[in-house]
Steps between C-alpha positions, in 0.01 A plus 500: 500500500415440126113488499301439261157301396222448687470502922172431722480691880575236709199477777449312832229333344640294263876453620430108589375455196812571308689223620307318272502704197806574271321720280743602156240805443630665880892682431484682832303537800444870706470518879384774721774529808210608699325179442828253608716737762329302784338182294377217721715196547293272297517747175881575570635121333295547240619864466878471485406162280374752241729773511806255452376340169369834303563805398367730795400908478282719783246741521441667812174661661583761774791709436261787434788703271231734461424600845624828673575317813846391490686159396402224773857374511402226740302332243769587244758303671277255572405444151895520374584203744196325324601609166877411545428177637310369203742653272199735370689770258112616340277687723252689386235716693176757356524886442282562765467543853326242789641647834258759735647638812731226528211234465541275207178492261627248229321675247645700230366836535518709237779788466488912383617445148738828508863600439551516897351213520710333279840644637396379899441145367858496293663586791329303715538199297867541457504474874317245497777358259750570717394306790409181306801516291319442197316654236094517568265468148169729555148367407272713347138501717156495455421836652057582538547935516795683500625722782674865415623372195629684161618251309405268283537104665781421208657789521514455908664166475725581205577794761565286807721272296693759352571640824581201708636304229274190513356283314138325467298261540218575235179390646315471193123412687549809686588701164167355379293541846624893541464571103079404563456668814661829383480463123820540337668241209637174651712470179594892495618454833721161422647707202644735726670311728905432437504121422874519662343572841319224514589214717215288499115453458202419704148384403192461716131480576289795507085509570241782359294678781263700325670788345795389649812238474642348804873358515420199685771217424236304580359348136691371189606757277244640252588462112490908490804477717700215291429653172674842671780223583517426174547873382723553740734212415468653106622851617776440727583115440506241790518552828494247771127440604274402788208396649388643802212360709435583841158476616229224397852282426409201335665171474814483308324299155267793492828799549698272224237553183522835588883453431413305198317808355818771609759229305283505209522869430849499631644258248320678223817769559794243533 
């Protein structure tokens, strides 16, 4: 799939309302398997309605490529039936882990940033690969204290995607969000990145809690975070971008001046 411009999550709360809209500022929408594998029948229309008439990518939630337990191929052929039958060649998933004795957390714990750590995930992920017959793009994570680790977080990734031969999805709220709460340079870290592994960008919401920053997806995106959009965009060109939103969802009109703002600093590159 050739992707490019500017995508918005797609979210249960705002699916009906796109029937109505046929917004120019919206090039592709992102869907999280998890989400849609067993939709109800009213959303399903609606669903398939969508995915026929634009340009379609996915992000998943519980694969856990960072966990010591082992792949849950159950889920993994249930999410390549889902991915096959929507024609889904982009999936994406975080560097992290979510999975605890076999008990699915959905939240992305945070990994030991080490050279062994590193070369468990590559071959896990080309696993992984295998069984979905398809490549998998890694999203860097917001990450609160860091277990056993001896590496830097840029040097981790850049590590990991050496290794496993990935790509990724630059998450450039969560390069702000970790860059406060353990003080390194948001732009340093953006410089060191290879612009050739990247497939594709997220931005999001974040909130302040005292001395620390929260990544919430649950607020519109703080001008901190689009000005280190914009710097990104200057150091390693365009990349296809997108909104994610996925708590306090508001309605569409509301998600689309966010859009508005991302297609302003993305044209400036054109």
């Amino acid at each position: 799939m050739n992707l490019s411009g500017c995508g918005l999550g797609l979210r249960r709360e705002f699916i009906f309302e796109l029937e109505s809209y046929r917004d120019k500022n919206i090039d592709f929408f992102e869907i999280t398997p998890e989400n849609w594998i067993n939709m109800p029948d009213k959303f399903e229309k609606f669903f398939k309605n969508i995915i026929d008439s634009n340009k379609i990518i996915s992000h998943g939630l519980s694969l856990s490529i960072g966990s010591f337990e082992k792949l849950d191929k159950k889920f993994l052929k249930e999410l390549k039936t889902f991915l096959d039958r929507y024609n889904l060649e982009i999936y994406s998933e975080h560097l992290s882990f979510s999975s605890l004795n076999d008990s699915q957390t959905y939240e992305l714990l945070p990994l030991p940033m080490s050279k062994n750590s590193a070369n468990f995930i590559a071959d896990k992920l080309k696993r992984a690969k295998d069984l979905l017959k398809r490549d998998i793009i890694l999203e860097n994570a917001t990450y609160y204290f860091t277990p056993d680790s001896d590496l830097k977080e840029i040097d981790f990734i850049n590590l990991v995607l050496e290794k496993s031969d990935s790509k990724l999805l630059l998450d450039v709220n969560n390069v702000y969000v970790n860059s406060k709460n353990h003080n390194f340079n948001p732009k340093k870290f953006i410089k060191n990145i290879d612009s050739s592994k990247v497939a594709y960008i997220h931005v999001a919401g974040h909130l302040r809690y005292d001395d620390v920053i929260i990544d919430t997806h649950g607020e519109s995106v703080k001008k901190d975070v689009w000005k280190l959009l914009d710097y990104t965009y200057s150091k390693m060109g365009l990349k296809p971008t997108l909104l994610e939103r996925d708590n306090n969802v508001p309605d569409l009109k509301e998600l689309l001046k966010e859009i508005s703002i991302m297609r302003k600093i993305y044209d400036k590159y054109r």
